[in-house]
C-alpha positions in Angstrom: 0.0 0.0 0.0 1.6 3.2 -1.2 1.3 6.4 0.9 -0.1 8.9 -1.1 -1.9 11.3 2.5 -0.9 11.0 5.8 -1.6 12.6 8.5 0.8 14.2 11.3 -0.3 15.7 14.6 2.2 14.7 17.7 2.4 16.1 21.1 6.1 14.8 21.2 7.7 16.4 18.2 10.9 14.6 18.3 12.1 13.5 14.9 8.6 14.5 13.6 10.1 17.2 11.0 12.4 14.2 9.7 9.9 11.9 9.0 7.8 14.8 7.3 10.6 15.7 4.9 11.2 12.3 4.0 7.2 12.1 3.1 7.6 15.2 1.6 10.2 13.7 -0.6 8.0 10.8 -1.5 5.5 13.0 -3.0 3.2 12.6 0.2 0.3 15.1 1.0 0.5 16.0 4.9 -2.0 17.2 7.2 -1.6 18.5 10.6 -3.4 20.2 13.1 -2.1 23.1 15.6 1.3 23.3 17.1 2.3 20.4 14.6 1.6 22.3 11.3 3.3 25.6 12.5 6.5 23.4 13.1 6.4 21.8 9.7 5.9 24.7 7.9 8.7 26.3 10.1 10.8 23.9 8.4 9.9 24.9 5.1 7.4 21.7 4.1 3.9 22.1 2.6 1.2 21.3 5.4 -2.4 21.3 4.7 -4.6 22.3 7.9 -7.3 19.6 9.3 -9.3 22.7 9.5 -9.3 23.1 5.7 -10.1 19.5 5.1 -12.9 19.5 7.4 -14.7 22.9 6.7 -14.1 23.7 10.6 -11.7 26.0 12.7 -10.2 24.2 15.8 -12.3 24.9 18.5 -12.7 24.8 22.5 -9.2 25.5 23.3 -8.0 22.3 20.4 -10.7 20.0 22.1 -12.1 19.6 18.8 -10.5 19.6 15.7 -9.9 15.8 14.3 -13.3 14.4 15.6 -15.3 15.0 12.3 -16.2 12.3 9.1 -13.9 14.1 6.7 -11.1 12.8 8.7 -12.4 9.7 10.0 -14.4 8.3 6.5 -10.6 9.1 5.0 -9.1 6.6 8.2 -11.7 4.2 8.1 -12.5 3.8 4.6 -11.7 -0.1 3.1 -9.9 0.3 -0.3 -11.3 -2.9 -1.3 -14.9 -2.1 -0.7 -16.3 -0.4 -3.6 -19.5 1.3 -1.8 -16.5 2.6 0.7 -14.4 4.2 -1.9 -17.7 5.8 -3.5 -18.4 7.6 -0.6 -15.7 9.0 -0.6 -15.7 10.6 -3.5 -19.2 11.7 -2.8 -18.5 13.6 -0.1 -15.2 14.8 -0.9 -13.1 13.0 1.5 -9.7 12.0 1.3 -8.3 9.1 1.7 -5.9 8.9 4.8 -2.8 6.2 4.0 -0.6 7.0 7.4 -1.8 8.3 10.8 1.3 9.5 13.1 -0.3 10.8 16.3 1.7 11.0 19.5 -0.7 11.4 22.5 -1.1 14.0 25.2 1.7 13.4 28.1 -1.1 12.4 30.5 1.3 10.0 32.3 3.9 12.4 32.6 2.3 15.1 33.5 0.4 13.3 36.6 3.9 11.9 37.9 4.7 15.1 39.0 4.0 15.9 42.2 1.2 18.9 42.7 -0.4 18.4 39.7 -4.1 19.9 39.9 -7.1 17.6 38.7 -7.8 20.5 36.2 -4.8 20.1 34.5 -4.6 16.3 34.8 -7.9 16.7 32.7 -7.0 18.8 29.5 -4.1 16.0 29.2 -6.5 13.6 28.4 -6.4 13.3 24.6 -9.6 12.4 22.6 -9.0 12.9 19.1 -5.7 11.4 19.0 -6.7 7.6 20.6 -9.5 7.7 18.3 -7.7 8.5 15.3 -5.1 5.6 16.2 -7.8 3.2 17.0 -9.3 3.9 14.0 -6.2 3.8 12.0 -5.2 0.3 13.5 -8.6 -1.0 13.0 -8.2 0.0 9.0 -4.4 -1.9 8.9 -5.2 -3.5 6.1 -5.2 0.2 4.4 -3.8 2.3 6.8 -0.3 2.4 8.8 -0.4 3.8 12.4 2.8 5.4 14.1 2.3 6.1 18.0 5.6 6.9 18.6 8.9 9.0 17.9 11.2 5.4 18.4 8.9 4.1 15.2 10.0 6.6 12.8 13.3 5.2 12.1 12.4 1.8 11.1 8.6 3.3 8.9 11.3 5.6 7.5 13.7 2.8 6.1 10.8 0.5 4.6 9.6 4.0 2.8 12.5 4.8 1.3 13.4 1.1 0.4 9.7 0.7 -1.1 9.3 3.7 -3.0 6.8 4.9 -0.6 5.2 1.8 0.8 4.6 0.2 3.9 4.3 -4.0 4.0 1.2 -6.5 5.3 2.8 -7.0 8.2 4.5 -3.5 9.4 0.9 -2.1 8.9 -0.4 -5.3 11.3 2.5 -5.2 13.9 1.9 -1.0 13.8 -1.4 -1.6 14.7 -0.8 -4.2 17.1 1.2 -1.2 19.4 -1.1 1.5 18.0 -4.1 -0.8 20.7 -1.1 -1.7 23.4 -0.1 2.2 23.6 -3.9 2.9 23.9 -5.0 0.4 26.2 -2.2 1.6 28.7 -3.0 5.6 28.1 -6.5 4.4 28.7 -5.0 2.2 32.1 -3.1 4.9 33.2 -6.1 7.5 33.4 -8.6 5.0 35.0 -6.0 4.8 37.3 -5.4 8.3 38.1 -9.3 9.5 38.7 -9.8 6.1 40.7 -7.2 7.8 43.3 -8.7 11.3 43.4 -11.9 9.6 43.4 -10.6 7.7 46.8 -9.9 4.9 45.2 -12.3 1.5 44.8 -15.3 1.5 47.1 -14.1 0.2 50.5 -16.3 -2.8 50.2 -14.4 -3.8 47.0 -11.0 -3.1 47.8 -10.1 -5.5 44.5 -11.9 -4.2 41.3 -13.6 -7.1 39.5 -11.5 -6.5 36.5 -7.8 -5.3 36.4 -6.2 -3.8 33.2 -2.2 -3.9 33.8 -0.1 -2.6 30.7 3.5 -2.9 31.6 6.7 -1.1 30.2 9.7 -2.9 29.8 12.5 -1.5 31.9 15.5 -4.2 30.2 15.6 -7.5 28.7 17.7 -9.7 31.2 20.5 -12.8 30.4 17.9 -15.4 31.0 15.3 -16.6 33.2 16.1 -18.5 36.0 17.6 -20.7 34.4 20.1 -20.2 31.2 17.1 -21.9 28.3 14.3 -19.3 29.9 14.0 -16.0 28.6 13.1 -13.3 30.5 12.4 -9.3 30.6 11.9 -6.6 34.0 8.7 -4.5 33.1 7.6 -1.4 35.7 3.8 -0.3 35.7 3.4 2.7 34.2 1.6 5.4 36.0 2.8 3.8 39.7 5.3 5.8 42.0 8.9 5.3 41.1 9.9 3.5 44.2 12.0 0.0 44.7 13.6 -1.2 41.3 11.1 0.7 39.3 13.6 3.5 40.8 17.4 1.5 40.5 20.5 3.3 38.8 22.5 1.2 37.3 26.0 1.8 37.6 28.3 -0.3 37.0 28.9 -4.1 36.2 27.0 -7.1 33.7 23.4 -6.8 32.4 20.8 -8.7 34.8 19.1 -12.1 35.4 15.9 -12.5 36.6 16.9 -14.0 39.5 19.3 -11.3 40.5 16.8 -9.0 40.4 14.5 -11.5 42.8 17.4 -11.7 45.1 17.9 -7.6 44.8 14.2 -7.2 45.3 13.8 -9.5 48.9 17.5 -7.3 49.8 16.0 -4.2 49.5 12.6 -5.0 51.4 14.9 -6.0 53.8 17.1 -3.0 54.1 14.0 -0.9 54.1 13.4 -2.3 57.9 16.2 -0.7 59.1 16.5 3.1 59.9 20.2 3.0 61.8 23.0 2.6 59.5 22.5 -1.2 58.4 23.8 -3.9 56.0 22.1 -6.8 54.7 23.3 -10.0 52.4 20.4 -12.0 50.6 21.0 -15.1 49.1 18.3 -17.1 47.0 15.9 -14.7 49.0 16.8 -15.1 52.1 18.8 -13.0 54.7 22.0 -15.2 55.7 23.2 -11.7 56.9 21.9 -8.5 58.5 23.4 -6.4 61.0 23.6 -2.5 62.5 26.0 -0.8 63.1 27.4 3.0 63.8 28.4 2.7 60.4 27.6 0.8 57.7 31.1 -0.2 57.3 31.1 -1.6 60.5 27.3 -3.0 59.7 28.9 -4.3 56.6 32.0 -6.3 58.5 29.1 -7.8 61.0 27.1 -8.9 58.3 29.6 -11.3 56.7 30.2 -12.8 59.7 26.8 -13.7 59.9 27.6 -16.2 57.6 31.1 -15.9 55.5 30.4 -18.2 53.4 27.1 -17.8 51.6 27.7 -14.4 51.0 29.8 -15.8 48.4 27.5 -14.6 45.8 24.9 -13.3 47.0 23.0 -9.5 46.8 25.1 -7.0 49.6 22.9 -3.7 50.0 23.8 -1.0 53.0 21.6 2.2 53.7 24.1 4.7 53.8 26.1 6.3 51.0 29.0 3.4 50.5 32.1 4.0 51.3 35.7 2.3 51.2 34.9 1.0 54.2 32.4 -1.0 52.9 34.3 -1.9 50.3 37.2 -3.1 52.1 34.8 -5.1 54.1 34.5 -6.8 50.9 37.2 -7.5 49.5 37.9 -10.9 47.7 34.3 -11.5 48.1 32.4 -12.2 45.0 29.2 -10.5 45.0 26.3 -10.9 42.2 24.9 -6.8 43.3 26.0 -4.5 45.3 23.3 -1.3 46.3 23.2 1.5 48.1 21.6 4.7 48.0 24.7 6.8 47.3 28.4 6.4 46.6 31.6 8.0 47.4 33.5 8.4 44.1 36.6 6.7 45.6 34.6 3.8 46.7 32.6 3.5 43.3 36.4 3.8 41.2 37.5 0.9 43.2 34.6 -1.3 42.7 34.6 -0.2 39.2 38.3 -1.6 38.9 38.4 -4.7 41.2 34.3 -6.1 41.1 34.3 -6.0 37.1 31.5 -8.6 37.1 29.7 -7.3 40.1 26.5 -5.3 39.0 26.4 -2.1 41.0 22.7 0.0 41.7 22.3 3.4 43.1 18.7 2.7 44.8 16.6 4.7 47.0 16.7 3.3 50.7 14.2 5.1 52.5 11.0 3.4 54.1 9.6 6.6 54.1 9.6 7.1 50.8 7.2 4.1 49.8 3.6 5.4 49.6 0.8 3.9 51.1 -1.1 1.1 50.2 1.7 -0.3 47.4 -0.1 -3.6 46.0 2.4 -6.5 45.1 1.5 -9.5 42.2 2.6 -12.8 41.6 1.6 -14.8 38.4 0.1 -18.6 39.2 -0.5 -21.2 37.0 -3.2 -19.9 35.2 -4.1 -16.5 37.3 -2.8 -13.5 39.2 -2.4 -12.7 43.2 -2.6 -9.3 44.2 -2.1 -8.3 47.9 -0.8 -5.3 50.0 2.7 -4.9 50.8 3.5 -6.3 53.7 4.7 -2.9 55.3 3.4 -3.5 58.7 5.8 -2.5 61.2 6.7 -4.3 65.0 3.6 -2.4 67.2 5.1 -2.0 71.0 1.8 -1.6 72.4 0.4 -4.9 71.0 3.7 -6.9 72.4 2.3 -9.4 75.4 4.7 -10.4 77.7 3.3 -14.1 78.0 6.0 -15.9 80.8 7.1 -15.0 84.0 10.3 -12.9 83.5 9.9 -10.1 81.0 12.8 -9.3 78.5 15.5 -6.9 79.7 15.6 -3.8 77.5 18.4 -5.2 75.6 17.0 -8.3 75.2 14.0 -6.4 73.8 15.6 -4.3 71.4 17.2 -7.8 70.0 14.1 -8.8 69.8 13.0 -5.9 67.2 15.9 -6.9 65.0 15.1 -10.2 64.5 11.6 -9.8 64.1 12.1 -7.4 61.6 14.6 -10.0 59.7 12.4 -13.0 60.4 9.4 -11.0 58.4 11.9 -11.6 55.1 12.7 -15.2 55.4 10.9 -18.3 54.2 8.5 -20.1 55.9 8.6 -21.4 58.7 11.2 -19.0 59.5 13.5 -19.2 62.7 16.1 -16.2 63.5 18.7 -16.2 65.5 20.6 -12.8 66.4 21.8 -10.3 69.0 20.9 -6.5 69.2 23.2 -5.6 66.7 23.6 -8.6 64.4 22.1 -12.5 62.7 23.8 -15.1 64.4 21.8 -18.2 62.4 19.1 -18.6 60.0 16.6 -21.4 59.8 14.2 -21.2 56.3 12.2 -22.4 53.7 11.9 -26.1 55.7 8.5 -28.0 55.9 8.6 -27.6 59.9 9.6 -25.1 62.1 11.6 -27.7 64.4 13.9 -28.1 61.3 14.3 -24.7 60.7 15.2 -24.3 64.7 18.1 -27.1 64.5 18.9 -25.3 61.1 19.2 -22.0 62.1 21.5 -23.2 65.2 23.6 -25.3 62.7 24.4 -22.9 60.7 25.5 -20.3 63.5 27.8 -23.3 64.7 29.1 -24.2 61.5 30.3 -20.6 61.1 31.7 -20.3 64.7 29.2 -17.7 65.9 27.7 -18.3 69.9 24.3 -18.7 69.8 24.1 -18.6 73.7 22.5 -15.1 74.6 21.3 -14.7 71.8 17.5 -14.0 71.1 14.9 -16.4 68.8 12.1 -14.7 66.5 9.2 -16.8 65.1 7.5 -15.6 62.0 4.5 -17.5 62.8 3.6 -19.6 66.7 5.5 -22.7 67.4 2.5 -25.7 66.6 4.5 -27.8 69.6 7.2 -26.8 72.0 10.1 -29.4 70.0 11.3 -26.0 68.4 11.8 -24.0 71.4 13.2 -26.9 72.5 16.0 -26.7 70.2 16.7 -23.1 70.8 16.3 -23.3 74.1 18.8 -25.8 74.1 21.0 -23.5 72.4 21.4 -20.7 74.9 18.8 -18.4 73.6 17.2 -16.1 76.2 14.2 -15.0 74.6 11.9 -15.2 72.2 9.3 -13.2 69.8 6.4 -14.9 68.0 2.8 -14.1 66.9 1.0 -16.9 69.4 -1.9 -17.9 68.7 -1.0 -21.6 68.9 -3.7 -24.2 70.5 -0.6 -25.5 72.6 0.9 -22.0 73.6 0.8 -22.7 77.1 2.9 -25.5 76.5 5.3 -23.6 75.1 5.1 -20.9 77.1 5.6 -23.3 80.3 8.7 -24.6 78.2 10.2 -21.3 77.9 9.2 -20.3 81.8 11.2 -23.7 83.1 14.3 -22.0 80.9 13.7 -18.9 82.4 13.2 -17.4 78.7 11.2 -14.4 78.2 8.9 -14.7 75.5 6.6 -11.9 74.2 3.7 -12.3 71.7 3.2 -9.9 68.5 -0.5 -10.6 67.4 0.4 -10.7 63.8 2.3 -12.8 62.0 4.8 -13.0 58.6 4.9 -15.3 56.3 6.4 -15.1 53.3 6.4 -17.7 50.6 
């Protein structure tokens, strides 16, 4: 199909007065409307107005000026319908070969903070989805550009065709020309939802969710070397975890690095004293504080030395040599933070040349409320909160005799907050300032107990004075048991358990103070 009219009317005029010469060039008749027209003609091309074509001025501040039958019988028109083509010539329409519309910045301009509903408003665009939809309907006639990255590629095929575009550029154009307008349409159902106040309480999950995704990067693989794999971000939601990541340094990404990276940095986010954590296959096998995160950093390898071998390293303080020198000769898969110092980022530039470096924001603050997280299943979708919800002091129940000290207590609030980001049936080990052993991801929580006390063993840490958390109640007291047994001297868990008193008799013969949280953490 040779292009003998298109029409060009873009809000993003990059590359636009290329692709118009080149039309020019080709003998092609352009219309525009507005803005659009006063550029190309700026650039010396011939431009004929909508206006003319249609018999009417734009109007209502540009709301109308493409929404009229001279335009849209010229779109819509089949070229192999013969009643269609007489038509047009009745009426004096002209066939429209090539539609290039790039949409009002709706998206953009409501991630900017402040922005008024009035103004989020007149950045809905009208005429230009319908054009495109129209346009991509008519594929088998007309060719639909939607954006500026298209041009190249429409440009090429035109000038290697003598002015015509193929079967299957017009289908795959059309095929975006729907995608770009599905997500416009997503991302502005999305926006008055929240100034409405968001879905009716008694529905806090719409019946129907439209999600249109933008991809961020293609990655190596999947998770393993013969599955592909791609990171999107959802358009129109706040730039916050990865969706805000710098990459600076270091290989292009798997998809389980960025797994890994993701479960580090909900981790890290726990913390508001300088803190280092190490994830491996998501889960912590280090976490500690410190007055620095240097020193945080040194802590948290001890924590276990040798599955940090590998494994995601993220402190929340700019990174210094310290940190880095806490590091060295340790292989590590990424390495985050939310600032570096320029020494330390030369020297991880220079001796980690295949560790992946990300400048990240660390801030819990940041994250706004009521984030929603999905996971695919075979066959359907989960959506749930973000499990934000922080340690309550007020709800803590001191359920044995002897109530923890206040050291004991603020132990206790570390591994709690470390036991909320590792597999079920999750068992924690640590001191006030630092994981001593980690039990996860086993079918029972008594194998997670003797695991978590293994593995503080095997690296030569003392579990004895150390403190237990419990992502969710112990169903029998063989787990307490076990870290009784070890030396621990108290313990935090939800409760809830039909044998609690067991284990709460158990932990008062041990003279181990146990509190209860009222809520508890899993984490599949």
């Amino acid at each position: 199909m040779k292009v003998q009219r298109a029409l060009v009317s873009v809000h993003d005029k990059t590359g636009v007065v290329d692709l118009a010469r080149t039309l020019a060039q080709m003998g092609v008749e352009i219309l525009s409307t507005g803005g659009t027209a006063r550029l190309l003609r700026e650039a010396g091309l011939a431009v004929r107005d909508v206006a003319e074509v249609t018999g009417f001025p734009e109007m209502m501040d540009g709301r109308v000026k493409t929404l009229h039958p001279r335009i849209h019988g010229g779109i819509l028109a089949r070229r192999d319908v013969a009643a269609h083509l007489e038509a047009l010539a009745q009426h004096g329409i002209p066939s429209i070969d090539l539609v290039v519309v790039a949409l009002y910045p709706f998206e953009e301009t409501v991630a900017r903070s402040g922005v008024a509903l009035a103004e989020a408003i007149e950045q809905i665009d009208v005429g230009g989805p319908t054009m495109i939809r129209a346009a991509a309907k008519n594929h088998a006639s007309v060719a639909v550009v939607t954006h500026p990255s298209q041009y190249p590629a429409v440009v090429e095929e035109l000038r290697a065709t003598g002015g015509a575009l193929g079967d299957a550029t017009r289908a795959r154009l059309a095929a975006e020309a729907f995608r770009r307008t599905a997500a416009y349409d997503a991302a502005i159902a999305h926006y008055l939802a929240a100034e409405a106040g968001g879905v009716a309480p008694e529905e806090p999950y719409p019946a129907r969710v439209t999600m249109e995704a933008e991809r961020v990067m293609p990655l190596r693989y999947g998770e393993n070397p013969h599955q592909t794999a791609a990171f999107y971000r959802l358009p129109g939601e706040p730039a916050v975890g990865l969706g805000a990541m710098t990459p600076l340094h270091g290989p292009e990404l798997g998809y389980n690095n960025l797994l890994d990276f993701s479960a580090a940095l909900g981790l890290l986010l726990e913390f508001e004293d300088p803190a280092a954590v190490v994830i491996k296959h998501t889960n912590p096998c280090g976490a500690a504080r410190g007055r620095t995160v240097g020193e945080a950093m040194a802590r948290a390898k001890a924590s276990d030395p040798v599955s940090i071998y590998g494994g995601i390293v993220g402190v929340n303080r700019t990174l210094d040599m310290e940190v880095v020198s806490a590091l060295s000769g340790i292989f590590v898969e990424i390495l985050f933070a939310p600032a570096f110092a320029e020494d330390a980022l030369a020297e991880l530039r220079q001796t980690k040349k295949k560790c992946r470096v990300f400048q990240v924001p660390c801030a819990r603050a940041a994250l706004p409320a009521g984030l929603r997280e999905h996971r695919s299943v075979l066959g359907g979708l989960l959506a749930q909160d973000v499990d934000l919800a922080d340690l309550d002091p007020a709800r803590l129940t001191t359920v044995t005799r002897r109530a923890p000290t206040a050291e004991e207590l603020r132990a206790l609030r570390f591994a709690w907050r470390v036991a909320k980001h590792a597999k079920s049936n999750a068992i924690v080990l640590t001191t006030a300032e630092q994981v001593i052993g980690v039990g996860a991801g086993q079918m029972n929580r008594v194998d997670s107990a003797r695991l978590a006390v293994a593995r503080a063993r095997e690296v030569g840490l003392a579990t004895a004075s150390t403190v237990c958390a419990s992502d969710a109640f112990f169903p029998f007291r063989d787990g307490l048991d076990v870290v009784a047994e070890a030396g621990v001297t108290a313990v935090i868990q939800p409760g809830g358990s039909l044998r609690d008193a067991d284990v709460i008799a158990v932990a008062d013969e041990r003279d181990i103070a146990m509190v209860f949280t009222g809520i508890r953490h899993f984490r599949h």
